[in-house]
N, C-alpha and C positions, 0 to 999 in steps of 0.2 A: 699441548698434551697430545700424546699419539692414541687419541679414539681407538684406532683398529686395534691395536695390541692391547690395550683396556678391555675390549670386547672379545678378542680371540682368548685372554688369559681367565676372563670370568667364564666364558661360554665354555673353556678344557674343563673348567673346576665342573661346571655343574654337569657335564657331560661324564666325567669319569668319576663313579659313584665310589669307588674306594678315594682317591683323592677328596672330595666333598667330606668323607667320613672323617675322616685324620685332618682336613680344618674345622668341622666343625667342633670334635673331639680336644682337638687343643686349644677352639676359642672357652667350648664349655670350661675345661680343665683352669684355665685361666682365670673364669669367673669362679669355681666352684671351690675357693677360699679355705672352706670347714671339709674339702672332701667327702662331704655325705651322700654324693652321687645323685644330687638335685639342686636346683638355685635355689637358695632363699631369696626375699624379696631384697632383703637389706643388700647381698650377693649382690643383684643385678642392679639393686637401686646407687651402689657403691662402685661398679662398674662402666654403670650409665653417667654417674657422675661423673668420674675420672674421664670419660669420653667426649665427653660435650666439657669438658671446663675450658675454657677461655671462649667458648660462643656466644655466651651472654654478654651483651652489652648496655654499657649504666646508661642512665638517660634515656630509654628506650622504650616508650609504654610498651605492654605486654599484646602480644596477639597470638595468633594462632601458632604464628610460624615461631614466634620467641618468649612464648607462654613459660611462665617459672619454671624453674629447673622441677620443683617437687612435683608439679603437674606431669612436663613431659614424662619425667621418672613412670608416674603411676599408671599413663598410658601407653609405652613399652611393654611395661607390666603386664598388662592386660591383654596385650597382644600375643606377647610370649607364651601366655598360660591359657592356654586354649581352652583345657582342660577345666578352668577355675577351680584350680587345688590348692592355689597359693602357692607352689614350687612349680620350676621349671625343669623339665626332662632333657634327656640330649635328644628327643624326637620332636618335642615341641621346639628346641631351639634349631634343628635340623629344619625342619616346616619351614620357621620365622627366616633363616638363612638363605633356603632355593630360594624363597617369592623375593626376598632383599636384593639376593644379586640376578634376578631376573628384571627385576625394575631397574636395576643400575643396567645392567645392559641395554634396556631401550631407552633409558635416559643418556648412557654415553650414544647410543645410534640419534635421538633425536641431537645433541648439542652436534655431533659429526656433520650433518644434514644442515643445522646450521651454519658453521664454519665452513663448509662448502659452497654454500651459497653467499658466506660472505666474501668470500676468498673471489670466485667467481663472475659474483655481482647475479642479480637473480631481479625480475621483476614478478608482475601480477604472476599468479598461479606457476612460478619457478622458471618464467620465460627467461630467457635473458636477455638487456638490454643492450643492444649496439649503441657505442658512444659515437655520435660521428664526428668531424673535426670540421669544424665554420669558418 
C-alpha cells in the first residue's frame, strides 16, 4: 500500500473544504434512500449493513471488535446523531466524516512508521541494529 498518497489524498480532501462538502454530500445522498433530507435510522442501519457485510465471521465468539452486526449498527447510530434526534443531518454526518478520515490519517502514518521500520529493521526505542557477519 502506498501510505503516502493514502495520506496526501485524505489530508487534500479535508483540507479543501468545498471538496470535503461534495463527498460528504454524495456519501449522504447515497444513504438518504427516502430523499427527505435526513437519515433515518433504518437509512443508515441499511447502509452500515451493506458496508460491513462479509466481516462477520461464523464461529467467532462476539467481542468488541466483532460484536453483532445489530449492536455495531446502533452504535454508529449513536455516534452519527449527535444531536439525539433520531435522524442524521448532513452536518452531523460532515462532524462524524473530518474526525473519520483524521484518524485514518494517523492510522495510515502510524502503519507507514511501521513498515519503515520494518523494511529497515529498527531495534529498542527505533535504533537500528547493525548485523555483523562472524
Amino acid at each position: 500500500m502506498d501510505f503516502t498518497k493514502a495520506i496526501d489524498n485524505l489530508h487534500r480532501i479535508l483540507t479543501n473544504e468545498e471538496r470535503f462538502a461534495e463527498i460528504t454530500k454524495s456519501i449522504f445522498d447515497a444513504i438518504d434512500t427516502d430523499n427527505s433530507g435526513t437519515l433515518e435510522k433504518d437509512e443508515v442501519m441499511q447502509f452500515i449493513k451493506d458496508l460491513l457485510k462479509g466481516m462477520q465471521f461464523d464461529n467467532v465468539a462476539p467481542t468488541e471488535e466483532n460484536a453483532p452486526l445489530d449492536d455495531r449498527y446502533r452504535q454508529v447510530f449513536q455516534i452519527l446523531d449527535e444531536n439525539e434526534s433520531g435522524e442524521i443531518t448532513l452536518d452531523e454526518l460532515g462532524k462524524f466524516l473530518r474526525e473519520l478520515f483524521k484518524e485514518q490519517i494517523q492510522e495510515l502514518q502510524e502503519n507507514q512508521e511501521r513498515e519503515h521500520l520494518r523494511q529497515h529493521g529498527a531495534g529498542i526505542n527505533g535504533v537500528s541494529i547493525q548485523r555483523n557477519s562472524f
